[in-house]
The first five atom37 places (N, CA, C, CB, O) and aatype in JSON, in Angstrom:
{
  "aatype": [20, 20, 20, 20, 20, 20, 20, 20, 20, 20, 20, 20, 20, 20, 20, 20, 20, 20, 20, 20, 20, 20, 20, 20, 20, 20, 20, 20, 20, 20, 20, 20, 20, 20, 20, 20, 20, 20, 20, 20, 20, 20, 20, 20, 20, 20, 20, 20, 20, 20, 20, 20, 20, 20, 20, 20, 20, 20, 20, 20, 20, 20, 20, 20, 20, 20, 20, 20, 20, 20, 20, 20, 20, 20, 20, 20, 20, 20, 20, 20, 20, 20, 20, 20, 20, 20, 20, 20, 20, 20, 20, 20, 20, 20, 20, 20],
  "atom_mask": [
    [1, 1, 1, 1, 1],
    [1, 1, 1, 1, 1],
    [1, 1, 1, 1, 1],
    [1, 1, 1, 1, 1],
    [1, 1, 1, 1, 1],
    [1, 1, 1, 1, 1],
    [1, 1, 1, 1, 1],
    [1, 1, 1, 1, 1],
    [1, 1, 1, 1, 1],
    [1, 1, 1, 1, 1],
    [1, 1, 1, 1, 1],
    [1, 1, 1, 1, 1],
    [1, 1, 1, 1, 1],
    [1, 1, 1, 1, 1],
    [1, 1, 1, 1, 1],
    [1, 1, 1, 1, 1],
    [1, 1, 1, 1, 1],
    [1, 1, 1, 1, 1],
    [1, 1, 1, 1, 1],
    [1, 1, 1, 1, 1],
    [1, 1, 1, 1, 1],
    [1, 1, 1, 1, 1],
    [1, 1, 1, 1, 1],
    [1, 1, 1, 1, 1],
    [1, 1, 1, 1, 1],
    [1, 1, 1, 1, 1],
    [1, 1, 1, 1, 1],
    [1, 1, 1, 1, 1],
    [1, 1, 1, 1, 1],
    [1, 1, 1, 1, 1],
    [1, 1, 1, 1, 1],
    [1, 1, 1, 1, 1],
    [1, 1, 1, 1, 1],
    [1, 1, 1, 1, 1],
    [1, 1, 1, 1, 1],
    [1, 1, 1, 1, 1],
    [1, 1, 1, 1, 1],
    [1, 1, 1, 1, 1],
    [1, 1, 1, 1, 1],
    [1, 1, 1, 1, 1],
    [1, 1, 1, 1, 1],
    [1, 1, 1, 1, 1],
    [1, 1, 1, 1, 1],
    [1, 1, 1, 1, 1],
    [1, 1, 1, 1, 1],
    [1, 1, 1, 1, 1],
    [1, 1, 1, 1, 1],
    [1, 1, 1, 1, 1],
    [1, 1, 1, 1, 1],
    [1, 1, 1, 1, 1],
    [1, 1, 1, 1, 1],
    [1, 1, 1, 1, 1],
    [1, 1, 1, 1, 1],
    [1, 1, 1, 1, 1],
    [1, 1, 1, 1, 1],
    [1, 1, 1, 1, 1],
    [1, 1, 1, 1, 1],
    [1, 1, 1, 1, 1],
    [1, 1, 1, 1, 1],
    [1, 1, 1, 1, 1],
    [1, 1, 1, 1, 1],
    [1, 1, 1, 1, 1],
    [1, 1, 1, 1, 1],
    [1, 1, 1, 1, 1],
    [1, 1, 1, 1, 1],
    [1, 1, 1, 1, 1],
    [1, 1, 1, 1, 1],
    [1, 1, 1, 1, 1],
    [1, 1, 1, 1, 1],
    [1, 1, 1, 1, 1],
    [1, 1, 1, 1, 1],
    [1, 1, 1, 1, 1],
    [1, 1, 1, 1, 1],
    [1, 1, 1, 1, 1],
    [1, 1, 1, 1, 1],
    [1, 1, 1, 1, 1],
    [1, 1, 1, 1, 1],
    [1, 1, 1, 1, 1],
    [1, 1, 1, 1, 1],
    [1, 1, 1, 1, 1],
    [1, 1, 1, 1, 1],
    [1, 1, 1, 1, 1],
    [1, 1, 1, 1, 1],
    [1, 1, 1, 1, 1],
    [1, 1, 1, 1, 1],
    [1, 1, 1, 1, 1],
    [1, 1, 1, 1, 1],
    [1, 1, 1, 1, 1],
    [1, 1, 1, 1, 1],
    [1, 1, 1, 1, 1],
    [1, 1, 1, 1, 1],
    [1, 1, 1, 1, 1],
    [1, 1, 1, 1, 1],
    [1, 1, 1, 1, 1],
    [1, 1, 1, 1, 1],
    [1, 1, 1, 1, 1]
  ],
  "atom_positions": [
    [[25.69, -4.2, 9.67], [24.74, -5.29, 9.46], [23.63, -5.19, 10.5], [25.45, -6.68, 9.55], [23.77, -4.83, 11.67]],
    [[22.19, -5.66, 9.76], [21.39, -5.37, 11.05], [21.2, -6.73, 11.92], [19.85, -4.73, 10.64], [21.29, -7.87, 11.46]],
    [[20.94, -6.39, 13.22], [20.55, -7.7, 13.78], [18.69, -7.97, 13.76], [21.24, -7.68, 15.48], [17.93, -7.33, 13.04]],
    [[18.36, -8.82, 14.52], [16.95, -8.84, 14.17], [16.17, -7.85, 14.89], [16.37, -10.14, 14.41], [15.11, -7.5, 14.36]],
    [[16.57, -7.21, 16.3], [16.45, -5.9, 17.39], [15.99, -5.07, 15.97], [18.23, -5.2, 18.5], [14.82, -4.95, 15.63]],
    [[16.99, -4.61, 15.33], [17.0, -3.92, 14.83], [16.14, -3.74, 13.63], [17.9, -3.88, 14.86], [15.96, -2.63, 13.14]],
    [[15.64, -4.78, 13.19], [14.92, -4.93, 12.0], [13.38, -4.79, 12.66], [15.29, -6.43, 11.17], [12.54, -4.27, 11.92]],
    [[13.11, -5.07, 13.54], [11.81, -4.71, 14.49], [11.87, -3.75, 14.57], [11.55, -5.13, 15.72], [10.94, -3.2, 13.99]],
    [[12.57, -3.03, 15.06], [12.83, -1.67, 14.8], [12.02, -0.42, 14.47], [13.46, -1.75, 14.0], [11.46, 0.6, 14.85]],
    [[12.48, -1.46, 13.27], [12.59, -0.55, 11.76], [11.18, -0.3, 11.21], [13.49, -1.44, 10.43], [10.69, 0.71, 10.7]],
    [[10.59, -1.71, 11.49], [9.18, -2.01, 11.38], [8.03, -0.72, 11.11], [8.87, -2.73, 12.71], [7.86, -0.3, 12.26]],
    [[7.64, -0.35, 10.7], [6.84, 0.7, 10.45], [5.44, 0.1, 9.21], [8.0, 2.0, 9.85], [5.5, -0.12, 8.0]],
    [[4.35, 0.0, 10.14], [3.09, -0.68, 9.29], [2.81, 0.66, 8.39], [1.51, -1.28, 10.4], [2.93, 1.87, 8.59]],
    [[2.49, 0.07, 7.6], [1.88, 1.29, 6.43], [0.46, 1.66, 6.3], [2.14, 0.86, 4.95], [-0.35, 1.28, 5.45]],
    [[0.28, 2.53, 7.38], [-1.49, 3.27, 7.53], [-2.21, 3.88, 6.57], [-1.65, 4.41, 8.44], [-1.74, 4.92, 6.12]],
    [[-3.55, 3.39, 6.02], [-4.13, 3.94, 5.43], [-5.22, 4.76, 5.75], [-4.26, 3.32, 4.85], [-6.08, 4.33, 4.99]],
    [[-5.63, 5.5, 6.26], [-7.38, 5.86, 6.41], [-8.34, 5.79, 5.29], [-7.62, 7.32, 6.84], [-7.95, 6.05, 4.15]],
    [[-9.43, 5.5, 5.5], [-9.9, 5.21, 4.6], [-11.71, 5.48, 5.75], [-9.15, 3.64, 3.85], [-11.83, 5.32, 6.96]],
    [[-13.07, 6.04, 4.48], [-14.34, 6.75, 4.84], [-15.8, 5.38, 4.6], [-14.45, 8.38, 3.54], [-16.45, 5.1, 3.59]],
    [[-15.86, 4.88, 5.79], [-16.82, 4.11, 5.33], [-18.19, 4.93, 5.11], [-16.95, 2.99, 6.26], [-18.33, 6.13, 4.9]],
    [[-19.15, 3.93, 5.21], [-20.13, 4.01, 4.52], [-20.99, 5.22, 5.62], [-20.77, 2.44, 4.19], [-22.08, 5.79, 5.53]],
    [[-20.38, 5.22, 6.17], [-21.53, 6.38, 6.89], [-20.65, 7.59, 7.99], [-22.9, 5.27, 8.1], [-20.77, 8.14, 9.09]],
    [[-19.68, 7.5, 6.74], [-18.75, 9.08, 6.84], [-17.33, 9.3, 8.06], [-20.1, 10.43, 7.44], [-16.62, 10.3, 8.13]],
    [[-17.17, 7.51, 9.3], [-16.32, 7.61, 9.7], [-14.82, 7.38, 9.0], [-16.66, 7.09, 10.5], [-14.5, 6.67, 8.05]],
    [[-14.02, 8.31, 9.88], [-12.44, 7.77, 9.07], [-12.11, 6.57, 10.1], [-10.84, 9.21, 9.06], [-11.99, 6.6, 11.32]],
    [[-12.0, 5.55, 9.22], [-11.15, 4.21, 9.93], [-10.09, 3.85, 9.15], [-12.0, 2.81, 10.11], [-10.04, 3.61, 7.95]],
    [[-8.97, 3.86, 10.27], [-7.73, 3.48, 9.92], [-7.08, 1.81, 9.7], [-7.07, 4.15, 10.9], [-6.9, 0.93, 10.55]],
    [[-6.88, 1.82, 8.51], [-6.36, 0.4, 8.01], [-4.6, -0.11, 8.18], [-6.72, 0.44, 6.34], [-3.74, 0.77, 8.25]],
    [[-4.26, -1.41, 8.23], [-3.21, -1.13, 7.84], [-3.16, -2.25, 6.25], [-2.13, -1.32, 9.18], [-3.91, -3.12, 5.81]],
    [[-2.07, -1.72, 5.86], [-1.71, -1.98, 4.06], [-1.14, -3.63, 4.54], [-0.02, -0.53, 3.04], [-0.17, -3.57, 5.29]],
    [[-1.42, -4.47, 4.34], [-0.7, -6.14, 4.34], [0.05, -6.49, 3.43], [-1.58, -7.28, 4.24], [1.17, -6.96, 3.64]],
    [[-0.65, -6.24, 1.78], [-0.27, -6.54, 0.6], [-0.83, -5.84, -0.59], [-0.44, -7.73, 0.51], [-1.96, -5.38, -0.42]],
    [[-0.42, -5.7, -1.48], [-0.87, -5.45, -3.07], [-1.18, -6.56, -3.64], [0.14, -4.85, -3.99], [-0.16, -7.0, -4.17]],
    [[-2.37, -7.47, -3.86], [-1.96, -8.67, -4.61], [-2.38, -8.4, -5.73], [-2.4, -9.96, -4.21], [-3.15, -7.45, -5.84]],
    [[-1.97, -9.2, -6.92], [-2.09, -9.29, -8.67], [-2.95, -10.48, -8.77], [-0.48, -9.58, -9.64], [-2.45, -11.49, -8.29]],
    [[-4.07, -10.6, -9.26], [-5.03, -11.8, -9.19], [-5.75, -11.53, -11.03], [-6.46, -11.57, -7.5], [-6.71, -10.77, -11.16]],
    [[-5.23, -12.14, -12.11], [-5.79, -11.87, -13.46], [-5.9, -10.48, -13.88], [-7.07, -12.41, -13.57], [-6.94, -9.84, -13.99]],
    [[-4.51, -10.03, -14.13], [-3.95, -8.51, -14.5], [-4.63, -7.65, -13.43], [-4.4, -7.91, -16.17], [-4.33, -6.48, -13.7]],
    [[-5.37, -7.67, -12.39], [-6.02, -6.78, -11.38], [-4.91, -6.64, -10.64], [-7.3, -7.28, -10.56], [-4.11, -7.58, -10.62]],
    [[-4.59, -5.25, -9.77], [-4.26, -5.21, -8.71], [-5.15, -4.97, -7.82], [-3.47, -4.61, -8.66], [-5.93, -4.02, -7.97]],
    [[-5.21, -6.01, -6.4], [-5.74, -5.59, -5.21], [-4.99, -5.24, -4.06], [-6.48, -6.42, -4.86], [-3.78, -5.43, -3.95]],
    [[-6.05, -4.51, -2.83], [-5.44, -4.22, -2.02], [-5.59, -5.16, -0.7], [-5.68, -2.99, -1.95], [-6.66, -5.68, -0.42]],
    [[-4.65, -5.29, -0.09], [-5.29, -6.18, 1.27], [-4.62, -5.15, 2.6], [-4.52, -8.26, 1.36], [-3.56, -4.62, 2.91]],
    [[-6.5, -5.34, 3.27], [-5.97, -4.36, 4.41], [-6.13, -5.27, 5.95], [-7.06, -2.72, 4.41], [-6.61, -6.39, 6.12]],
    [[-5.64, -4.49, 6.8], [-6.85, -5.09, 8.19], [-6.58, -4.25, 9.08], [-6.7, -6.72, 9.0], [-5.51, -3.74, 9.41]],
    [[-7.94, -4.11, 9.56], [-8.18, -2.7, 10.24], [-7.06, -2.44, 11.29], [-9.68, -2.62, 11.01], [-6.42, -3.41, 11.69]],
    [[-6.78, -1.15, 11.78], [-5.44, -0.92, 12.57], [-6.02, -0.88, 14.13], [-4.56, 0.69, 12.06], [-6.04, 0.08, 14.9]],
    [[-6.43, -2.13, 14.33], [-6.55, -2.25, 16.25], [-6.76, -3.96, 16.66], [-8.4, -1.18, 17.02], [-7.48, -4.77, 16.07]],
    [[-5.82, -4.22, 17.93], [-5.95, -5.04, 18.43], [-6.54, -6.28, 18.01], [-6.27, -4.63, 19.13], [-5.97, -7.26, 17.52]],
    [[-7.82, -6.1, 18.27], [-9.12, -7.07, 18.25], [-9.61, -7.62, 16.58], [-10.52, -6.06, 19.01], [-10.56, -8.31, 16.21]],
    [[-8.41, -6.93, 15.81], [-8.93, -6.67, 14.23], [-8.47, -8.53, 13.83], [-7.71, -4.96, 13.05], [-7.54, -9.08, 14.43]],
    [[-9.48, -9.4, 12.53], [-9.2, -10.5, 12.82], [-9.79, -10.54, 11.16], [-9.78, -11.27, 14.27], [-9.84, -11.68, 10.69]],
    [[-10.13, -9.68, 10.46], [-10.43, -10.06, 9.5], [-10.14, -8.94, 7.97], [-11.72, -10.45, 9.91], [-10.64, -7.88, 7.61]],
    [[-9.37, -9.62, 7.53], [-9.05, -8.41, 6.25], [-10.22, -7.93, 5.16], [-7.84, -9.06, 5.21], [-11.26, -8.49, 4.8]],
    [[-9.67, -6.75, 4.82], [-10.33, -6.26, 3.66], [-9.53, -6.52, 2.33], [-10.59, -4.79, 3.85], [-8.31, -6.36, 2.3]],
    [[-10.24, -6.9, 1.29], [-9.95, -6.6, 0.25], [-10.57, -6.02, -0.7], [-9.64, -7.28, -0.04], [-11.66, -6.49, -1.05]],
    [[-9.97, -4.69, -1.43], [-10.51, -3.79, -2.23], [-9.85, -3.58, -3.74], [-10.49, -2.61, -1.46], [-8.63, -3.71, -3.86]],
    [[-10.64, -3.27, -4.83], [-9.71, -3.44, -5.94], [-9.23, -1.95, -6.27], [-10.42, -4.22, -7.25], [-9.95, -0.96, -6.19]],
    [[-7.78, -1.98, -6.69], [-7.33, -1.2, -6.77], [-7.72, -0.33, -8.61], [-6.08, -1.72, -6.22], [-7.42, -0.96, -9.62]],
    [[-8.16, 0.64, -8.68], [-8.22, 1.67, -10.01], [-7.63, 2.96, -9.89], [-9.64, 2.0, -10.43], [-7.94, 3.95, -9.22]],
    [[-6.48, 2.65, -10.91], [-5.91, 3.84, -11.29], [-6.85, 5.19, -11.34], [-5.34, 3.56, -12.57], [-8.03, 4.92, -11.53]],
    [[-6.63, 6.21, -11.25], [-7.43, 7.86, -11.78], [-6.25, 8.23, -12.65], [-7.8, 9.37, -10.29], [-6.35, 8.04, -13.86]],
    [[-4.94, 8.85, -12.07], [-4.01, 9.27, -12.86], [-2.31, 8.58, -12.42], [-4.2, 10.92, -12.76], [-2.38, 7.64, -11.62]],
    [[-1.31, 8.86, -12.73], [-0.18, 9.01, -12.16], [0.2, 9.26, -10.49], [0.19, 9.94, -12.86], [1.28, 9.06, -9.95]],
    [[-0.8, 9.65, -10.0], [-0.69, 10.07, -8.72], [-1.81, 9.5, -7.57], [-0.73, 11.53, -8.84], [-1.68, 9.33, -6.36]],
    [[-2.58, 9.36, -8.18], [-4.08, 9.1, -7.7], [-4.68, 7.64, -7.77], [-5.02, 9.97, -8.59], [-4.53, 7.1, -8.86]],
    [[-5.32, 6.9, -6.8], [-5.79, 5.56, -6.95], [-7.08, 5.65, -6.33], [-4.89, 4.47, -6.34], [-7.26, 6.36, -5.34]],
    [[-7.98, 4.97, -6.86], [-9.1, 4.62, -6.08], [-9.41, 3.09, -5.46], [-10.14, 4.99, -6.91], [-9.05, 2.12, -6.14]],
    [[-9.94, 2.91, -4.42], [-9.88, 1.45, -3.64], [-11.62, 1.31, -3.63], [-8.96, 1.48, -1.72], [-12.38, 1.96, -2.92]],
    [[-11.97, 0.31, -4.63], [-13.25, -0.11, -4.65], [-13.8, -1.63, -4.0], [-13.5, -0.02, -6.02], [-13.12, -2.63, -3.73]],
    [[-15.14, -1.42, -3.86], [-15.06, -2.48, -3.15], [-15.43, -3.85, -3.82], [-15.8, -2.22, -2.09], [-15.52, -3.64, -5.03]],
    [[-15.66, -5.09, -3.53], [-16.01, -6.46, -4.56], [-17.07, -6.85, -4.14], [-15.08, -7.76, -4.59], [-17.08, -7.55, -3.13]],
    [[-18.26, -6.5, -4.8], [-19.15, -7.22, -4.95], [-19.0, -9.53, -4.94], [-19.54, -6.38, -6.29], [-19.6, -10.22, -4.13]],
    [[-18.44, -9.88, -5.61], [-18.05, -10.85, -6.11], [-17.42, -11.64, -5.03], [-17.33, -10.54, -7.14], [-16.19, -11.58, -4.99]],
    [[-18.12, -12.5, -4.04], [-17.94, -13.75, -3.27], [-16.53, -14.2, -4.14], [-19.46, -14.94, -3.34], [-15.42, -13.94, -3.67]],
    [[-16.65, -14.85, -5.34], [-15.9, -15.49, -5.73], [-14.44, -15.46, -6.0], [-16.37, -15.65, -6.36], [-13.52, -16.27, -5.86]],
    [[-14.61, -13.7, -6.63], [-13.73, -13.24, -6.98], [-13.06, -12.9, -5.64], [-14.02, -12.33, -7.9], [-11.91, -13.33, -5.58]],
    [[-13.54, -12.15, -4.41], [-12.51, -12.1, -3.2], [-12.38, -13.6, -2.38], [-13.07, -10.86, -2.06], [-12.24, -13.47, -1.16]],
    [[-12.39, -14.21, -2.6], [-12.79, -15.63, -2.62], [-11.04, -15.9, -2.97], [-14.24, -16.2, -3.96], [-10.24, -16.08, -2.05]],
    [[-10.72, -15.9, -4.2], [-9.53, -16.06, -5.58], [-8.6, -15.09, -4.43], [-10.03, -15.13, -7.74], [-8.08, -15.52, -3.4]],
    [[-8.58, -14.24, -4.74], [-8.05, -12.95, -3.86], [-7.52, -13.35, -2.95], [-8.92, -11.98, -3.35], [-6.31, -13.48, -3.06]],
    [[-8.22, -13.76, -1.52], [-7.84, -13.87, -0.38], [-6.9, -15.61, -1.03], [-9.32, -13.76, 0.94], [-5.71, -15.32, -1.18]],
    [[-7.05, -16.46, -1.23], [-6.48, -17.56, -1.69], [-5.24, -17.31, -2.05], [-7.12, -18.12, -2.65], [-4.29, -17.96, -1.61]],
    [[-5.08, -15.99, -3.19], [-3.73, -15.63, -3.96], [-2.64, -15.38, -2.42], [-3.98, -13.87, -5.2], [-1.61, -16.04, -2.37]],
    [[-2.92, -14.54, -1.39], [-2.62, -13.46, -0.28], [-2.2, -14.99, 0.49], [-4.16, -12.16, 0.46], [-1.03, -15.28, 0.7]],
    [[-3.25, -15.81, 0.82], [-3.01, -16.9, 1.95], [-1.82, -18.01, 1.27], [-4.69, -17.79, 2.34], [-1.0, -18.57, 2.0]],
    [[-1.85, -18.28, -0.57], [-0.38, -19.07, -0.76], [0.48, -18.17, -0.33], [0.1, -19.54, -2.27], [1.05, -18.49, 0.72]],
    [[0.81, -17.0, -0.85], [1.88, -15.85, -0.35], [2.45, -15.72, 0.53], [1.64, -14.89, -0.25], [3.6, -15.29, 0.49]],
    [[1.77, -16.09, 1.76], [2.13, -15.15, 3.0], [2.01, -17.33, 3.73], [0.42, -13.2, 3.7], [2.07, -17.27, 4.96]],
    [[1.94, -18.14, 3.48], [1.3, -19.15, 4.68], [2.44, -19.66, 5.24], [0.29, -20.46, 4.2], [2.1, -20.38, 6.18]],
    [[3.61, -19.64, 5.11], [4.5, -19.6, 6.02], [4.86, -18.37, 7.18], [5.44, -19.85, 5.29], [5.5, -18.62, 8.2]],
    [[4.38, -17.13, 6.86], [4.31, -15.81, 7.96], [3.0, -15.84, 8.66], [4.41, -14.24, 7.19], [3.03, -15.54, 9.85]],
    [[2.04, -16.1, 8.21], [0.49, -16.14, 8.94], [0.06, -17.88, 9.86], [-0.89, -15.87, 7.29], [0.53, -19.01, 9.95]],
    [[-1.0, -17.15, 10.32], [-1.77, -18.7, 11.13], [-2.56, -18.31, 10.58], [-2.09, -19.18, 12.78], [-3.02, -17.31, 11.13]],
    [[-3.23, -18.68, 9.31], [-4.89, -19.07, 8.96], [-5.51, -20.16, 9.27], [-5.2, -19.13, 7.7], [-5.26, -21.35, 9.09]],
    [[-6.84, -19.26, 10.03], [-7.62, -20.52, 10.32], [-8.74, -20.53, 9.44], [-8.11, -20.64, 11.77], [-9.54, -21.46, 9.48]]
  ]
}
């Protein structure tokens, strides 16, 4: 059986890199997948310290193997998004 030591542990954040807009690699970490009106999105936040604000990107299939992470134009729609992520999680998070 594990104790809680141990479940910290275990802990391993799930890193993404990912190429902004002017060719650096910045490393994300993965928070959630959320489902917001048959969409899947992604929710990230950047992988350092000082990081205080997530990304969300929509997730598109290419093939079986392959995904692309686009970004949202749409206030509203990441708006919905971040809302879906903050009922989810508002007993594990402090949103302010």
């Amino acid at each position: 059986m594990l104790n809680n030591e141990d479940m910290i542990q275990e802990y391993e954040p799930q890193i993404i890199t990912l190429e902004d807009n002017e060719g650096n690699e910045v490393e994300f970490e993965l928070l959630d997948v959320v489902e917001y009106e048959s969409e899947e999105y992604i929710v990230l936040i950047e992988n350092n310290e000082e990081a205080q604000d997530v990304v969300i990107l929509k997730i598109e299939s290419v093939d079986d193997e392959t995904e692309n992470y686009v970004g949202i134009d749409d206030e509203e729609l990441l708006s919905a998004v971040f809302e879906t992520f903050k009922e989810k999680y508002k007993d594990e998070f402090d949103f302010e």
